[in-house]
VEXDREN-2710 file (C-alpha; in Angstrom, 1 decimal):
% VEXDREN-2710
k/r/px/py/pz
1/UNK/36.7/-13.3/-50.1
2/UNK/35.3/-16.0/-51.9
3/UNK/37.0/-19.2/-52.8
4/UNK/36.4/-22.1/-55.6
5/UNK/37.8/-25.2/-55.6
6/UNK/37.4/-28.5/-57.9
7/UNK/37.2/-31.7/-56.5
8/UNK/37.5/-34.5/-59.1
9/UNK/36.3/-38.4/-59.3
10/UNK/37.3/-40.0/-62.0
11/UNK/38.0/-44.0/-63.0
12/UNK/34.4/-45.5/-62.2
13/UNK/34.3/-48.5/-64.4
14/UNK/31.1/-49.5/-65.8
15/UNK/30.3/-53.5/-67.0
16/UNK/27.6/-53.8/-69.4
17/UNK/25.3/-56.3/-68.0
18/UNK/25.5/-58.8/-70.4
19/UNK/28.5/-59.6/-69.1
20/UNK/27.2/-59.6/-65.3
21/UNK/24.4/-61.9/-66.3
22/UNK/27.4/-64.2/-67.9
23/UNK/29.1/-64.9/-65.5
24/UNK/26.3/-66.6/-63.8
25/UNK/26.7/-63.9/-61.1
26/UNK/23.0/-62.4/-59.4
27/UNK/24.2/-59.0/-58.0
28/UNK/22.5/-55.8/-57.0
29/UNK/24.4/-52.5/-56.9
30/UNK/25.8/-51.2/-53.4
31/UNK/25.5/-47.7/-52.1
32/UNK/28.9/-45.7/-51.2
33/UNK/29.2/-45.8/-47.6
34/UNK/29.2/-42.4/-45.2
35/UNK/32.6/-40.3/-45.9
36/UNK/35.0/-40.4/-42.9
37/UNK/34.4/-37.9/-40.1
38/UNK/36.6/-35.1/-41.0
39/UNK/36.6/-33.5/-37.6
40/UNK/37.6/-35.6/-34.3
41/UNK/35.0/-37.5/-32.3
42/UNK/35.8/-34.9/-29.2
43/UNK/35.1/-31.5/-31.1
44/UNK/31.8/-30.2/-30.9
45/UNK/29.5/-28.9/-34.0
46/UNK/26.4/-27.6/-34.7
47/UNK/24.3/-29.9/-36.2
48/UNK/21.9/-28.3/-38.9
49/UNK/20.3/-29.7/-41.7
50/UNK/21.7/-33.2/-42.8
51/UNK/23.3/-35.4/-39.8
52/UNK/26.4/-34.4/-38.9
53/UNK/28.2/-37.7/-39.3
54/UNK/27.1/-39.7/-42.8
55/UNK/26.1/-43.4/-42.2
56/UNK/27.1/-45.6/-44.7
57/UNK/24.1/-47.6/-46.1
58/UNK/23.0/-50.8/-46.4
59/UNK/24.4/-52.4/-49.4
60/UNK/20.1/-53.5/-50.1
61/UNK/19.5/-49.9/-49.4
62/UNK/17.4/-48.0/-52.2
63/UNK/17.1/-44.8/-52.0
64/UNK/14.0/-42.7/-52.3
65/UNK/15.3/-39.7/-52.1
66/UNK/12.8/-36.5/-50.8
67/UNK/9.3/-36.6/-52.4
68/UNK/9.7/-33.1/-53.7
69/UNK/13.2/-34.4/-55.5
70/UNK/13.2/-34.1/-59.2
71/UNK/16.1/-36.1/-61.4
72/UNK/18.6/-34.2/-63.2
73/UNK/18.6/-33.8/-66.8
74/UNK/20.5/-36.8/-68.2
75/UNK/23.3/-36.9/-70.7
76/UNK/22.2/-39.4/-73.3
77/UNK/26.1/-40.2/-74.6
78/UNK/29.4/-40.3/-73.3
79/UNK/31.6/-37.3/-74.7
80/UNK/35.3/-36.5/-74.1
81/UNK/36.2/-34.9/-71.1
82/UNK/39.7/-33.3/-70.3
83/UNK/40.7/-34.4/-66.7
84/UNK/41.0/-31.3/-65.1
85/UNK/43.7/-30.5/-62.3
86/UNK/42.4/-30.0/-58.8
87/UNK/43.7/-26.7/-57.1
88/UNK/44.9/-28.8/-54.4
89/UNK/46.0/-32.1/-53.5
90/UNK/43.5/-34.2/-53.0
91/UNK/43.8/-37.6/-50.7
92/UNK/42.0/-40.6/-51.6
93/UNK/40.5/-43.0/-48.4
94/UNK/38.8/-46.2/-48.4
95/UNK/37.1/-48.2/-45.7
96/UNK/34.9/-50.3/-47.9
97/UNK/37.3/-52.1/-51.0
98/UNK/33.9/-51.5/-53.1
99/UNK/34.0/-47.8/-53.0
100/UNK/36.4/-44.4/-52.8
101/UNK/36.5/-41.5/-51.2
102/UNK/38.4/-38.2/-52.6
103/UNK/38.6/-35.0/-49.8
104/UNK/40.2/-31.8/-50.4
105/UNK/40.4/-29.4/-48.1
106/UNK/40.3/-25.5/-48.6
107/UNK/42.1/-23.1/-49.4
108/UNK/45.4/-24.7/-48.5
109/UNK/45.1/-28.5/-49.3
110/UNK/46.2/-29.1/-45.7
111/UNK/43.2/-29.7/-43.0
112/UNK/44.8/-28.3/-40.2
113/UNK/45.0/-24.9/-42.2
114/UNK/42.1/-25.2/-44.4
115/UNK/38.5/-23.8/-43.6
116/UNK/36.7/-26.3/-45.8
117/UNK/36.4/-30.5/-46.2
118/UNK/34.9/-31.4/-49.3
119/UNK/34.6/-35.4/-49.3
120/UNK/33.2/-37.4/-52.2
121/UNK/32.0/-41.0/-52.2
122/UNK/31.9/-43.0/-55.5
123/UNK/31.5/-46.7/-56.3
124/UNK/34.6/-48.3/-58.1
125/UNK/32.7/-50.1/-60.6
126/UNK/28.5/-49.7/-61.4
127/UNK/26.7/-51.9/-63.5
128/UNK/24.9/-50.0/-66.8
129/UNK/21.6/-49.3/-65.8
130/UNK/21.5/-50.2/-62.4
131/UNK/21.2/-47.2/-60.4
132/UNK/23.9/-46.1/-57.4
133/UNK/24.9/-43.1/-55.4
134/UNK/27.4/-40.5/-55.6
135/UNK/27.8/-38.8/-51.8
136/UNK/28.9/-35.2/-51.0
137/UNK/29.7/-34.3/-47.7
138/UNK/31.0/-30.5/-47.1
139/UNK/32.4/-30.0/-43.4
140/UNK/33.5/-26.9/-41.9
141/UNK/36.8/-27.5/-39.7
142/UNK/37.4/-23.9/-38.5
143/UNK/35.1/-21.9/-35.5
144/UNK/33.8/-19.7/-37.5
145/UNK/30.8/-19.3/-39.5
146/UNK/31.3/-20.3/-43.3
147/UNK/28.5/-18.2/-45.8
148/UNK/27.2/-18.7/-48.8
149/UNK/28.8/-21.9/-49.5
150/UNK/27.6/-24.1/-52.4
151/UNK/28.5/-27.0/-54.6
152/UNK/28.3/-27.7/-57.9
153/UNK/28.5/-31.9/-59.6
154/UNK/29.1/-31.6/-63.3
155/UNK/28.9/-35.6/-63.4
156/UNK/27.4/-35.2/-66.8
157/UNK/28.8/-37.8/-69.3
158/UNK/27.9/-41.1/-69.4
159/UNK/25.6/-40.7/-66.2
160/UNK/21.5/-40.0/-65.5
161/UNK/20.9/-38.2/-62.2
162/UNK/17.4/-39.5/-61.4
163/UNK/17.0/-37.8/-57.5
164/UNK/19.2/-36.2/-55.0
165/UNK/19.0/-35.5/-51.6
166/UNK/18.4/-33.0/-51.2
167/UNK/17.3/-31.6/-54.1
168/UNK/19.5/-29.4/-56.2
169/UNK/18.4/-25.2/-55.9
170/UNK/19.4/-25.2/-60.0
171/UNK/20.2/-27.6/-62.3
172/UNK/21.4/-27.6/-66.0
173/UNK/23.4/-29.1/-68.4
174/UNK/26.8/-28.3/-66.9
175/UNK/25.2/-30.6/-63.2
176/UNK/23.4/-29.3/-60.7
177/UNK/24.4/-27.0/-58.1
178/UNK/23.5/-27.3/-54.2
179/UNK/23.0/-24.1/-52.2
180/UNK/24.0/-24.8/-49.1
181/UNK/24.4/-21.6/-47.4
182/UNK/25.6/-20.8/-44.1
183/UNK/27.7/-23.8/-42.2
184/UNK/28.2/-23.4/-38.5
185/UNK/31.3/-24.2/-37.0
186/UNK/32.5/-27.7/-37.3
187/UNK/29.1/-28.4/-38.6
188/UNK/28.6/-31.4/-41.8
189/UNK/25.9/-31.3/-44.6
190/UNK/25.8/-34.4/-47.0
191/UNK/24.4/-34.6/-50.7
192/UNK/23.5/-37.8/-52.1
193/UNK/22.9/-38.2/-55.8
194/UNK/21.6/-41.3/-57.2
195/UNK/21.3/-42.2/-61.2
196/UNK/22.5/-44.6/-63.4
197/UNK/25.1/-45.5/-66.0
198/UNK/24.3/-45.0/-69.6
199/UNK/27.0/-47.1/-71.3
200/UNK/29.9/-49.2/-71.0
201/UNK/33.2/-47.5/-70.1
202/UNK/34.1/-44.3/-67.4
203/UNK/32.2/-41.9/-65.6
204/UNK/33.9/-38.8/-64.3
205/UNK/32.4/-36.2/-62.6
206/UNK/33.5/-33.4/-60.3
207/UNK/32.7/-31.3/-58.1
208/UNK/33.2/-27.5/-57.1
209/UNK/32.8/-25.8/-53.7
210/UNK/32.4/-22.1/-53.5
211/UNK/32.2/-20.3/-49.9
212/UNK/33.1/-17.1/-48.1
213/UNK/34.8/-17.0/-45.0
214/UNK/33.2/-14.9/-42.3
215/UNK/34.8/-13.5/-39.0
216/UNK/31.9/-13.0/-36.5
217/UNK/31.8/-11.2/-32.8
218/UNK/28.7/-10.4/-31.1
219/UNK/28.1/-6.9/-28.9
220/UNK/26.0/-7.3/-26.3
221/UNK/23.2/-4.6/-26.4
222/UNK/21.7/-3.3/-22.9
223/UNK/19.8/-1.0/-22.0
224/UNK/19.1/1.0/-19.0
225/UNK/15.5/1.5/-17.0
226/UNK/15.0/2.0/-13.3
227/UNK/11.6/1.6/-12.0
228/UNK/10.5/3.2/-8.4
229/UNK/7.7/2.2/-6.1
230/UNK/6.2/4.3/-3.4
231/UNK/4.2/3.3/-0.2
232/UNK/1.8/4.9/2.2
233/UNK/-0.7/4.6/4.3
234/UNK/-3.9/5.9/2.8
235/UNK/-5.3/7.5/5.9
236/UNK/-3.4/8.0/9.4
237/UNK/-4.3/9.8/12.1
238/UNK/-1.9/12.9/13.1
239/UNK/-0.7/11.8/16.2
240/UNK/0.7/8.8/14.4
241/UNK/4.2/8.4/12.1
242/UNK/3.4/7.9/8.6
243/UNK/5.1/4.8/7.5
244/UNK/6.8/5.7/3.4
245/UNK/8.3/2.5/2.2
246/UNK/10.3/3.1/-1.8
247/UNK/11.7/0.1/-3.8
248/UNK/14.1/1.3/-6.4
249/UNK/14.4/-1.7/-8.8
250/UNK/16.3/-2.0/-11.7
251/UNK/14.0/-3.0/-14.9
252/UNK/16.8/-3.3/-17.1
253/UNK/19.6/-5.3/-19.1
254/UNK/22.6/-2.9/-17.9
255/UNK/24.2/-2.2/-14.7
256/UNK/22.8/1.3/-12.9
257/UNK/25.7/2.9/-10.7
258/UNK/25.3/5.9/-8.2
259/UNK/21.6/5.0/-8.1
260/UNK/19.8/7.9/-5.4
261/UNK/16.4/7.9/-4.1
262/UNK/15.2/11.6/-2.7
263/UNK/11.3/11.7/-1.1
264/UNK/10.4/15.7/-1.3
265/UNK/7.8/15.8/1.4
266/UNK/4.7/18.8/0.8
267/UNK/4.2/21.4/3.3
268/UNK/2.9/20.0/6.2
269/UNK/4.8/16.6/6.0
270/UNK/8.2/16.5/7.6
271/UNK/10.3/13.2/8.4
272/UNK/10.9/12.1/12.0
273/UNK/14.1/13.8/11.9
274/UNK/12.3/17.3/11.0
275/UNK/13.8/17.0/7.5
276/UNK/11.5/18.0/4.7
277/UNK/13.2/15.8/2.9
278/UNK/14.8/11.7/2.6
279/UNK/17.4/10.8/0.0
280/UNK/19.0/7.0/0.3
281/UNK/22.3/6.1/-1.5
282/UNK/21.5/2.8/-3.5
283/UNK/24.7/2.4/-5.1
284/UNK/25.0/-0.1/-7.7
285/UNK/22.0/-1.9/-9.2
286/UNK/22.1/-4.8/-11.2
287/UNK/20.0/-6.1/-13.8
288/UNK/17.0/-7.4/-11.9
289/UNK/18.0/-6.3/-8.6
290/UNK/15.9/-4.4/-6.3
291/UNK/17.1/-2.3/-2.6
292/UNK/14.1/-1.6/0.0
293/UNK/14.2/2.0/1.8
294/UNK/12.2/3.1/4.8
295/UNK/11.4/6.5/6.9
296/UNK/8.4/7.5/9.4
297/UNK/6.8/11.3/8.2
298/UNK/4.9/13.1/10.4
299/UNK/2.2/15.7/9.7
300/UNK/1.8/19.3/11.5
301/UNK/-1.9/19.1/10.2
302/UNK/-4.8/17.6/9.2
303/UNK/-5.7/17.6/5.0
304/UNK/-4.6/15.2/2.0
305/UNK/-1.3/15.4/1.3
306/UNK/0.4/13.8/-2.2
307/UNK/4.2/13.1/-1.9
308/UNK/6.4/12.6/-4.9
309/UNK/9.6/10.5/-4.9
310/UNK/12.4/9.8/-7.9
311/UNK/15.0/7.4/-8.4
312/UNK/17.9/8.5/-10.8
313/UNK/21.5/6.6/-11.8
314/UNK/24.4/7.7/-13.2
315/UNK/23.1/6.1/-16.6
316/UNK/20.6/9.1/-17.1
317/UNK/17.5/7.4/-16.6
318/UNK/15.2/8.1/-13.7
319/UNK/11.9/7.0/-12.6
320/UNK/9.5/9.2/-10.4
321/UNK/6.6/7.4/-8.1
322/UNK/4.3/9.2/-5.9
323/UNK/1.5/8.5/-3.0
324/UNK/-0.6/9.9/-1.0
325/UNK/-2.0/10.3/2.5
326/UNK/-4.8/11.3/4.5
327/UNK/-4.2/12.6/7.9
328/UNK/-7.3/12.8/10.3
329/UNK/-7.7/13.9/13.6
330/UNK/-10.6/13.3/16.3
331/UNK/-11.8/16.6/17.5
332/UNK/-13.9/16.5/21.1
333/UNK/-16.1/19.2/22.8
334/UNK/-17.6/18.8/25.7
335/UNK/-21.0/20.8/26.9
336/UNK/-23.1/20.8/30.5
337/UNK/-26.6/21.2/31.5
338/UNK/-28.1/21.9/34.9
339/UNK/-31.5/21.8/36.2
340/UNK/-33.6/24.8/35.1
341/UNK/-33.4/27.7/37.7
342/UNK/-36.1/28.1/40.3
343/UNK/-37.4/31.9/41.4
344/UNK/-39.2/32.6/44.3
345/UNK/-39.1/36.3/45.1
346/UNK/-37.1/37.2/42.3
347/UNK/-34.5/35.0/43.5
348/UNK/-33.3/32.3/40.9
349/UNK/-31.8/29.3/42.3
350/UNK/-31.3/25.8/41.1
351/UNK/-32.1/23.5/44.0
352/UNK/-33.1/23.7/47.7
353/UNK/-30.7/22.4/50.3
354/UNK/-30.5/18.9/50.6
355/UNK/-32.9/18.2/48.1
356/UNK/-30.8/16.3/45.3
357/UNK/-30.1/17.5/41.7
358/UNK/-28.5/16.4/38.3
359/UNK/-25.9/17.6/35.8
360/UNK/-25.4/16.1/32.5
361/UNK/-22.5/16.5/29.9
362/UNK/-22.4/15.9/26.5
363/UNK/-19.0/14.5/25.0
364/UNK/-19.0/14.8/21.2
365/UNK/-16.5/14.4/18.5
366/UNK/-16.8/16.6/15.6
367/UNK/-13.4/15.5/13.5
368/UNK/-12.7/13.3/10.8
369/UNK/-11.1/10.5/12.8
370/UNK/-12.3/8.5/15.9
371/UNK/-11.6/9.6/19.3
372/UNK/-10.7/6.1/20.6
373/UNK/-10.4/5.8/24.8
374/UNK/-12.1/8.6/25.2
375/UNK/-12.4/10.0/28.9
376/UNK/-14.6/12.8/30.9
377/UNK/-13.7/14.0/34.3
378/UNK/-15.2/16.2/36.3
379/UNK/-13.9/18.2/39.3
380/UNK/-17.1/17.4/42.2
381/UNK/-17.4/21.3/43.9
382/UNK/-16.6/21.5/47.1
383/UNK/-19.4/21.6/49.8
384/UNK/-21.4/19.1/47.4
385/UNK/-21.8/15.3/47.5
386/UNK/-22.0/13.2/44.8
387/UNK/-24.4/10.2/44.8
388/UNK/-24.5/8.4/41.5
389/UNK/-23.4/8.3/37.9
390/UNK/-24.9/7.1/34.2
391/UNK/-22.9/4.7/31.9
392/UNK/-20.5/3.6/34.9
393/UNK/-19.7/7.2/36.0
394/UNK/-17.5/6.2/39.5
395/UNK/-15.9/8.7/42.0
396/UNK/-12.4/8.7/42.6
397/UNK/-11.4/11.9/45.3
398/UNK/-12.0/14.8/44.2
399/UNK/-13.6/13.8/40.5
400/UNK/-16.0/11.7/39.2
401/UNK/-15.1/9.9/35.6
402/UNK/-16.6/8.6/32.7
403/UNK/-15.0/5.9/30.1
404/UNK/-16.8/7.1/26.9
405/UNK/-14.8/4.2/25.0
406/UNK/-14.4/5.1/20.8
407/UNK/-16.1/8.1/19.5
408/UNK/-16.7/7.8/16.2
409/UNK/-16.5/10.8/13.9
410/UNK/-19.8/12.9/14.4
411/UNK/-20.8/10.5/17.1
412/UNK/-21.7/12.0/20.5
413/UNK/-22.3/10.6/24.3
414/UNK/-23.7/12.1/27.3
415/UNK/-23.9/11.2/30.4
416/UNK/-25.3/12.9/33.9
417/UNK/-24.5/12.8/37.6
418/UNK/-26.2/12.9/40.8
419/UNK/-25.2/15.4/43.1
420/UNK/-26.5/17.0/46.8
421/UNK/-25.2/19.8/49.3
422/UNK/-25.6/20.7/52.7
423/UNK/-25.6/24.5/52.5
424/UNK/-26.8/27.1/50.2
425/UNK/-24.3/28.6/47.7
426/UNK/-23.2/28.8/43.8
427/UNK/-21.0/25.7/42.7
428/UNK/-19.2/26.0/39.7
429/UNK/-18.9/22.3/38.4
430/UNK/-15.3/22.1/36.1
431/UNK/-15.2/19.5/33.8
432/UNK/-12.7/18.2/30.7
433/UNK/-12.5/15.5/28.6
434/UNK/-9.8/13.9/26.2
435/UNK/-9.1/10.9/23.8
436/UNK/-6.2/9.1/21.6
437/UNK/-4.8/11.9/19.9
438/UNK/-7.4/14.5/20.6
439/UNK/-6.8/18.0/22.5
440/UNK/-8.1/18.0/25.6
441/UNK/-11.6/20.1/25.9
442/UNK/-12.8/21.6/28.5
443/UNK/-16.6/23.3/30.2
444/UNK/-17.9/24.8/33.3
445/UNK/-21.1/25.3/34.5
446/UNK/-22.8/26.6/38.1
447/UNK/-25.4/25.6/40.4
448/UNK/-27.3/27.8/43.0
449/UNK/-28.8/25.8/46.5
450/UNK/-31.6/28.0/48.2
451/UNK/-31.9/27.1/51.3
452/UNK/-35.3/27.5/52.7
453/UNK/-36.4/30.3/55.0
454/UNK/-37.4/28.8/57.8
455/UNK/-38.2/32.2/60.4
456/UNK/-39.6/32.2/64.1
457/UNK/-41.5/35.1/65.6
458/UNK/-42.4/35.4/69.0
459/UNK/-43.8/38.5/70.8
460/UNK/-44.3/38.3/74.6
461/UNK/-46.4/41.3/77.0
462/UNK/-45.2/42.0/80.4
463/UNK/-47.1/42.8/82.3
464/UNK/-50.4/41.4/81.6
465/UNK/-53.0/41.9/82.6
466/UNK/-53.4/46.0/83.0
467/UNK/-55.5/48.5/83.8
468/UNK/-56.6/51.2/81.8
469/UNK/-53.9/53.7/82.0
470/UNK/-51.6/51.1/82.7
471/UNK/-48.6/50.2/80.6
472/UNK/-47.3/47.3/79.0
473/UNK/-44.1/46.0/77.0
474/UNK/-44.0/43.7/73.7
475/UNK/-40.7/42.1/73.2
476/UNK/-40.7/41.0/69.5
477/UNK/-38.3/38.4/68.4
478/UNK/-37.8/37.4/65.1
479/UNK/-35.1/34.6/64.8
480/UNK/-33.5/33.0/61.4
481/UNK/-33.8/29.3/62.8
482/UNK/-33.1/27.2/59.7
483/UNK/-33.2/26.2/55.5
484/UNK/-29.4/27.6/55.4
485/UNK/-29.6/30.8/54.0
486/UNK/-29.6/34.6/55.6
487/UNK/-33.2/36.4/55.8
488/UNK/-32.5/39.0/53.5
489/UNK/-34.3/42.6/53.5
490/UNK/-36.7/41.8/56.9
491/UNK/-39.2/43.4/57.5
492/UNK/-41.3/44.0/61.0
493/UNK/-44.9/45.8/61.8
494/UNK/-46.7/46.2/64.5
495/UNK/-50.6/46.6/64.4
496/UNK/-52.1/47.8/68.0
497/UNK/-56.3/47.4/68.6
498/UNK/-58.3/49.6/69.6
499/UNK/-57.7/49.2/73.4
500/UNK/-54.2/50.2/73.1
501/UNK/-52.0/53.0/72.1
502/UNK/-48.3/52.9/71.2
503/UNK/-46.1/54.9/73.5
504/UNK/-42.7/54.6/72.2
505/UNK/-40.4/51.7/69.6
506/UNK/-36.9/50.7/69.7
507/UNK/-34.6/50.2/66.9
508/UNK/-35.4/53.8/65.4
509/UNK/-38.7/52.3/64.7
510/UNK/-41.5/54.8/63.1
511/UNK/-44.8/55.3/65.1
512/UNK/-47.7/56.3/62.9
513/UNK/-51.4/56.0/64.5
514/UNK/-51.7/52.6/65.6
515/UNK/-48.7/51.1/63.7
516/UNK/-45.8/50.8/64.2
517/UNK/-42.7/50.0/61.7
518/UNK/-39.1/48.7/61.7
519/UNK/-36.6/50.1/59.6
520/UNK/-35.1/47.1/57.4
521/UNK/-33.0/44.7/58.4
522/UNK/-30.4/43.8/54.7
523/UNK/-29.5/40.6/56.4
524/UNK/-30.2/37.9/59.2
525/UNK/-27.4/35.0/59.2
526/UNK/-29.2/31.6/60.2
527/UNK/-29.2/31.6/63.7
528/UNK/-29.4/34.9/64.5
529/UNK/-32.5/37.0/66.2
530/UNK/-33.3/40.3/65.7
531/UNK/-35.2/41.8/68.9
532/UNK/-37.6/44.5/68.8
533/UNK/-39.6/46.4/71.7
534/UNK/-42.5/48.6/71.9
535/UNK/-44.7/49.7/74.9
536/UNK/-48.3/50.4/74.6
537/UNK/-51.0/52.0/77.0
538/UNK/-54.6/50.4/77.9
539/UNK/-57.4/53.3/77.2
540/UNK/-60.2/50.6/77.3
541/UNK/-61.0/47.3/78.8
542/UNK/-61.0/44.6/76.4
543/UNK/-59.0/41.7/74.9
544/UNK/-56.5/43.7/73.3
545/UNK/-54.7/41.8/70.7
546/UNK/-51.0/43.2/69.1
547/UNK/-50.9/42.0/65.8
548/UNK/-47.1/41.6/64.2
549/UNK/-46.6/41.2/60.4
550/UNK/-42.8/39.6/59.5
551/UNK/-42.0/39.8/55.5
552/UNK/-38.6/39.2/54.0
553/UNK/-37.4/39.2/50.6
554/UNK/-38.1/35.3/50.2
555/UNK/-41.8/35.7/52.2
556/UNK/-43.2/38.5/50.7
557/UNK/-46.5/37.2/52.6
558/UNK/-46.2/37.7/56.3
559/UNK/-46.1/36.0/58.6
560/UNK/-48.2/37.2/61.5
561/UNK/-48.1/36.1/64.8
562/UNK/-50.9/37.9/67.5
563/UNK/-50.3/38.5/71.2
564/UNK/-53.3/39.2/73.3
565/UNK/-53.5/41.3/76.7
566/UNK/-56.5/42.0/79.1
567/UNK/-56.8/45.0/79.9
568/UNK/-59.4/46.1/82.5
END
């Protein structure tokens, strides 16, 4: 709907100035002042454009108007002009006795009904030639948005527009016509026209306001996003929880209801509760607002493990955030050395009795993580004594240990102790190590102590001396006295001289010629004597001298030990 309406100013008497100059009287023309504020002081407006309350100038004001302002074509003669009939009433105010105001207000005449004030400032009387000001001001009095309103001042007769403010968007012979477009609510615009009077007489003018009435609302537009943000620790070792931390936030301009977070955890992932999955009830989310959610994982393996998460709402939008973790593991082994073996007579052994000897281990971690307080104890053999440690190795009972400290991945340590024992034997030394999250590893290893043949032969005649013909006994004793070990496989000989003859042996001994042999003896435990007898006959005089050879499996030389008799 568009609506017109006419607002007329009519009566403005012009004096020639002849008759100014006559009267003796020096006088310079006022301007109108500002219309009356159509809207009260206590109702807001938008201000746009002109100020939204007119001022009225200075009467020595002259106006300027905007440098870009161009005058309106002026009508060189009066001509008749009908008075026309306004559409509606129009009321007629005055502050200033030297000027008049006309308002009409639209469509209905009445303000408190109408949409538009149209107010319009003349001069009651202008001198010719002397320029002056006719003021507009439009004012919208509703809360709504007026568009495309305009207004048009066909003030053509007897009058010279010279500038306006501001200027006119078309101009012609009818007037001029101001576009002044859209007028917020309770918003003012002012027009000020300045020119001059061409003759003696009247000059009326009016003017016409168009505009259309608009009834506005404004629908808020949202939108809906969700954002989601995942958190993990980029490398953990596998004994430890894995710490997941997810902010669901929402990113947009609407409210998100029923808003759900579900972590799917990969094979080999599960939560502390042996779920393989987490879902957290976020509920409503508004614009802006974020919610924190927090579980511990734990992993059934080593390897690198990516783990998805989304975020949806009952809105249809969903987000989806991932991370990833590492999971590493220190893996320890432990190995032992002993001394290299010893053989004497085909017997290997690792040390004598006594005589002291070291082990070493060797504590390394071959896994992707470090083996932090890492520990090896070993189980000290019964029978053996241990003496001293490497690297702070200490005794405690039955065990000495070892505080390795942090292994590093690849990084190994070894370390030796001094050990000793009393008797011969095979000792198996047991030994394991372990570390912060590391399986325990274990390794044995054995040690033989030789003990050291230590053997005493003695052979004794009775009676000595003889005669030839006579007989005589050797007692032949051969006694394991020492070095803690058994004689194994013993061996005993007898060699007689020329002077004597063996007669008979005991111990199912074997007489051949002049020697005589012993079957072996498998075993003689330490202390133990094997005794032996043989009798011989003199069949010269001489220094007859037995000769006895002793062997065993450790003393494959013999020892000999010689017994001499006189014979005569």
């Amino acid at each position: 709907m568009k609506i017109t309406t006419t607002l007329r100013s009519c009566g403005v008497t012009v004096l020639a100035a002849l008759v100014v100059l006559a009267a003796g009287c020096a006088h310079r023309q006022a301007s109108p002042p500002a219309p009356s504020d159509p809207v009260a002081d206590n109702v807001p407006y938008v201000h746009q454009g002109s100020t939204g309350r007119s001022v009225a100038p200075d009467p020595d004001f002259v106006h300027t108007g905007s440098p870009e302002a161009k005058p309106l074509p002026a009508v060189t003669a009066p001509s008749p002009k009908v008075e026309p009939t306004p559409v509606r009433p129009l009321a007629t105010t005055s502050s200033d006795s030297r000027f008049r105001t006309s308002t009409a207000a639209f469509p209905t005449g009445n303000r408190q009904t109408s949409a538009l004030l149209v107010e319009k400032t003349v001069p009651i009387e202008v001198l010719v030639g002397q320029p002056f000001d006719i003021v507009y001001k439009v004012t919208n009095l509703t809360d709504l948005v007026l568009q495309d309103v305009t207004l048009t001042d066909d003030t053509a007769n007897n009058f010279r527009a010279e500038q306006s403010t501001p200027k006119a968007d078309r101009t012609g012979p009818g007037g001029a016509t101001w576009v002044i477009g859209e007028l917020a609510p309770r918003q003012s615009k002012e027009i000020r026209v300045r020119g001059t009077a061409l003759a003696e007489g009247f000059i009326t003018g009016c003017g016409t306001a168009t505009f259309r009435p608009t009834v506005c609302e404004t629908i808020k537009v949202v939108k809906p996003a969700i954002q989601l943000a995942k958190t993990m620790p980029a490398q953990v070792i596998q004994c430890d929880p894995i710490p997941v931390k997810l902010t669901v936030k929402n990113n947009g301009s609407s409210e998100l209801t029923n808003v759900r977070v579900t972590d799917s955890l990969p094979a080999g992932l599960l939560t502390d509760a042996g779920q393989s999955s987490a879902t957290f009830d976020a509920g409503t989310l508004a614009p802006g607002q974020s919610k924190d959610f927090a579980f511990n994982a734990k992993a059934a393996r080593t390897g690198k493990f990516l783990n998805p998460a989304k975020a949806t709402s009952a809105q249809g939008v969903e987000a989806v955030a991932d991370a990833s973790v590492t999971v590493v593991k220190p893996v320890l082994s432990v190995v032992c050395a002993v001394p290299a073996e010893k053989e004497i007579a085909g017997t290997r052994f690792t040390e004598f009795i006594g005589r002291p000897f070291q082990v070493c281990w060797e504590v390394k971690n071959s896994g992707d993580a470090a083996a932090a307080d890492s520990v090896l104890t070993v189980a000290v053999p019964a029978g053996l004594t241990f003496s001293s440690g490497t690297d702070g190795g200490s005794a405690s009972g039955a065990n000495v240990s070892w505080n390795l400290g942090s292994l590093a991945p690849g990084a190994s340590k070894r370390v030796c102790g001094t050990f000793s024992g009393p008797s011969a034997g095979s000792y198996a030394f047991n030994a394991s190590t372990r570390g912060v999250c590391a399986e325990p590893a274990s390794t044995s290893c054995s040690v033989i102590i030789q003990g050291i043949n230590a053997i005493l032969v003695e052979v004794v005649d009775d009676p000595d001396p003889i005669q030839v013909g006579e007989l005589t006994t050797y007692t032949i004793k051969v006694t394991n006295q020492g070095g803690g070990i058994d004689l194994r496989d013993l061996v005993v000989k007898a060699f007689f001289p020329a002077e004597l003859d063996p007669v008979n042996a005991s111990n199912n001994a074997q007489v051949t010629g002049k020697s005589v042999v012993w079957p072996t003896v498998a075993s003689v435990p330490l202390k133990q004597t094997v005794t032996y007898t043989v009798r011989g006959k003199a069949n010269a005089a001489g220094d007859a001298r037995l000769k006895v050879e002793v062997t065993t499996r450790a003393r494959q030389v013999p020892i000999t030990e010689v017994e001499s008799t006189t014979t005569y």
